[in-house]
Backbone bond lengths (Angstrom), bond angles and torsions (degrees), N, CA, C in turn:
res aa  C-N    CA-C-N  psi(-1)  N-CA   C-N-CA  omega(-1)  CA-C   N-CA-C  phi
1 X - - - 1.445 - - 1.534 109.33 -
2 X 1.185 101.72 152.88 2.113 108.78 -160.56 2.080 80.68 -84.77
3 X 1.288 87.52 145.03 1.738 106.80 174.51 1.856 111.89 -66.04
4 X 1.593 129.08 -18.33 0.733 136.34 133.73 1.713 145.38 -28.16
5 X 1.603 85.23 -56.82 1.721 71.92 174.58 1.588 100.80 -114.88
6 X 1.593 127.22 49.58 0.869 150.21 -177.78 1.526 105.78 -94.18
7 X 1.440 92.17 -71.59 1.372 126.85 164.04 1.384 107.44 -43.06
8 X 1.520 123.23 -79.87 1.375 128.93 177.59 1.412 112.92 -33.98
9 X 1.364 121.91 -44.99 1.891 113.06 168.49 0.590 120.58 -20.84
10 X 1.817 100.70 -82.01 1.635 130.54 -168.76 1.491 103.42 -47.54
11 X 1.084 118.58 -68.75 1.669 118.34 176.46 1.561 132.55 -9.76
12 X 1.950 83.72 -54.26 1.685 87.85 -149.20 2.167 71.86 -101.21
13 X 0.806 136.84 -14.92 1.653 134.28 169.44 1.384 97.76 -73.75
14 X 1.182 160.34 -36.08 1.366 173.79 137.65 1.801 92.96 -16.93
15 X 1.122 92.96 -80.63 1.685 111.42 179.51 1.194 120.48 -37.79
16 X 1.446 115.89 -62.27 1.369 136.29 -168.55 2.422 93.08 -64.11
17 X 1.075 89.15 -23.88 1.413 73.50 -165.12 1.525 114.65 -112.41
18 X 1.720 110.24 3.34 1.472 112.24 150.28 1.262 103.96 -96.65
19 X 1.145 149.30 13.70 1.437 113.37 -165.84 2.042 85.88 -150.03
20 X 1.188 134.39 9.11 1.088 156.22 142.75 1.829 90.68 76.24
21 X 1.450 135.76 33.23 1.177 133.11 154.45 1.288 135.49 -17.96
22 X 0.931 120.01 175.41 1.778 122.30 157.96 1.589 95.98 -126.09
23 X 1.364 88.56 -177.55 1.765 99.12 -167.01 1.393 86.70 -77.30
24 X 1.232 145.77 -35.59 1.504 139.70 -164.13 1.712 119.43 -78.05
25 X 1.191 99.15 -19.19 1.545 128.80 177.10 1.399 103.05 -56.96
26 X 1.970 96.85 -82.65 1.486 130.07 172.03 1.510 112.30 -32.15
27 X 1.172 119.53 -67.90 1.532 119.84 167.43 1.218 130.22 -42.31
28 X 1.177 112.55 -31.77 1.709 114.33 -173.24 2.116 89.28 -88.61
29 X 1.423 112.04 -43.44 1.312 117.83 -174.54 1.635 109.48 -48.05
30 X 1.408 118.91 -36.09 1.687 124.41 -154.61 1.903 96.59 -118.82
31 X 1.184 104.89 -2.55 1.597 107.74 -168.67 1.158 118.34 58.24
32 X 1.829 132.84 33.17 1.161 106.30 167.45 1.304 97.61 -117.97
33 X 1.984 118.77 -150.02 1.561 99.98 166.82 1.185 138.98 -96.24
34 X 1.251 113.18 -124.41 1.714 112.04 -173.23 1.499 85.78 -103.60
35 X 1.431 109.94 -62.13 1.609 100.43 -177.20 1.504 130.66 -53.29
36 X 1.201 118.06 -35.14 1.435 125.46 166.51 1.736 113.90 -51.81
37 X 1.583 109.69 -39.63 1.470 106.96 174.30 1.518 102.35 -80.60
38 X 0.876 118.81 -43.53 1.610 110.46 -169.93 1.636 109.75 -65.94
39 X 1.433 124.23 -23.91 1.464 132.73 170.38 1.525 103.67 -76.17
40 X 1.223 115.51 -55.07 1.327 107.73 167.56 1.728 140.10 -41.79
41 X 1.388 98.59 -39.40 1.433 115.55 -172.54 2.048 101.41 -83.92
42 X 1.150 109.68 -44.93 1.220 117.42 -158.27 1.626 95.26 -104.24
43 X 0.843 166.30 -70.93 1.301 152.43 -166.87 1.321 122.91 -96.51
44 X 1.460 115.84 -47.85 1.630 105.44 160.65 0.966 127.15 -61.92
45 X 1.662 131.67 -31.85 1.710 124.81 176.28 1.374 112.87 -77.37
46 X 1.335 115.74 -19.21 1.554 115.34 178.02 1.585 107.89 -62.38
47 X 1.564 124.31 -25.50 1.646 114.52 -164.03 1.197 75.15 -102.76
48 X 1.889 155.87 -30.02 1.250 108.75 -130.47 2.478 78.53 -128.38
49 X 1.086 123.22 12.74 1.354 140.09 -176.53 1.720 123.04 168.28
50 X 1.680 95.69 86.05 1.317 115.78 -173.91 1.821 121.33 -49.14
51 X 1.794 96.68 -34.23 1.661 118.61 -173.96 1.509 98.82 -77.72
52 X 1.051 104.69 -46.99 1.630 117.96 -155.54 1.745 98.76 -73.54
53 X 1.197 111.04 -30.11 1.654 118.51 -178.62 1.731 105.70 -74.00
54 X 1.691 117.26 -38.17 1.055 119.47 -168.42 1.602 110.31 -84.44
55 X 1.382 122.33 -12.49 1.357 134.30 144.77 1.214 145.66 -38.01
56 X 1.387 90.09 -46.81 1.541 122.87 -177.26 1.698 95.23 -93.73
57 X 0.833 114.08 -39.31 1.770 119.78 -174.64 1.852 90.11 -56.21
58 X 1.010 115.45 -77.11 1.283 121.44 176.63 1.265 134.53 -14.16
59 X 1.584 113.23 -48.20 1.738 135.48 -152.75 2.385 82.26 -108.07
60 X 1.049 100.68 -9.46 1.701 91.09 -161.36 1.736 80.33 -98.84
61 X 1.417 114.56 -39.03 1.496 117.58 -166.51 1.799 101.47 -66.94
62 X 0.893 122.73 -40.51 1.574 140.33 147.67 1.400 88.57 2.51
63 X 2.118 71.99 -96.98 1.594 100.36 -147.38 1.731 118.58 -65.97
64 X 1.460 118.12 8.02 1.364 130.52 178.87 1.810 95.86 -99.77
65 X 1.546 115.05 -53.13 1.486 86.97 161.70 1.345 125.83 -40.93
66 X 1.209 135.27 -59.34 1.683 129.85 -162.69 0.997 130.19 -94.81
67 X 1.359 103.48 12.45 1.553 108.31 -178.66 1.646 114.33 -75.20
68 X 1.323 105.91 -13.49 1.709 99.00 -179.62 1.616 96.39 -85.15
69 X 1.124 130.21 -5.86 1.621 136.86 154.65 1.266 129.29 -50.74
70 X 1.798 92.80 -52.18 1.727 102.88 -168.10 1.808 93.01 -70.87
71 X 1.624 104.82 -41.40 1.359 93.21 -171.10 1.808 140.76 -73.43
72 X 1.738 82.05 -19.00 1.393 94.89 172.41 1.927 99.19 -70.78
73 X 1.605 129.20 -23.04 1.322 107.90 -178.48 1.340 98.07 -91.92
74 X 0.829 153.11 -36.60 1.465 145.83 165.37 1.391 107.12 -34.19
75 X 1.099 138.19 -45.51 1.668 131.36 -173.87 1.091 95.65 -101.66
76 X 1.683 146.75 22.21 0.796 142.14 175.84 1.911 91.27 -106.29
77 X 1.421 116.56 -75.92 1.441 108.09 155.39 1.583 141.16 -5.29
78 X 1.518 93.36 -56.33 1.084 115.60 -163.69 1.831 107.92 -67.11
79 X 1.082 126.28 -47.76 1.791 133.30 145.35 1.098 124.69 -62.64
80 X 1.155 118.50 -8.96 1.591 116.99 166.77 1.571 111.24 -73.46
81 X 1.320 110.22 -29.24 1.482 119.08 -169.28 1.733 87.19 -87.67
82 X 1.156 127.83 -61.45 1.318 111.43 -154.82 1.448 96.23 -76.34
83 X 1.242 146.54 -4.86 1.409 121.57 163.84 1.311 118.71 -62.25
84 X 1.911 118.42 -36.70 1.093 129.79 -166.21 1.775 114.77 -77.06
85 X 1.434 98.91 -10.64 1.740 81.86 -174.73 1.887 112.02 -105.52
């Protein structure tokens, strides 16, 4: 694996786990995509930081619980605005 996206793992696994992201977050944050973070987090950090992957496993297991949350408030938002204009 290139020392580049070695680096880039750790980073955006670094990231993802101070700042408690989602992979969709992270991607828009580092400019790449969803799949590149999600390859990154889950299969490349596992060979190259076993702890650091199970960290990140954690904060993603999170944010996959609540996401039918974020989305139910998002479409909750989302008619609030069009009633108002």
């Amino acid at each position: 694996m290139r020392d580049y996206i070695e680096e880039r793992a750790i980073r955006i696994a670094n990231y993802i786990i101070e700042h408690g992201t989602t992979v969709r977050q992270t991607a828009k944050d580092f400019g790449v995509s969803k799949s590149t973070v999600h390859k990154d987090v889950t299969e490349r950090l596992e060979q190259i930081n076993p702890n650091l992957a199970k960290e990140v496993r954690g904060v993603l297991d999170v944010n996959k619980s609540e996401r039918h949350i974020r989305g139910g408030m998002a479409t909750k938002e989302k008619y609030l605005h069009q009633h108002t204009v």
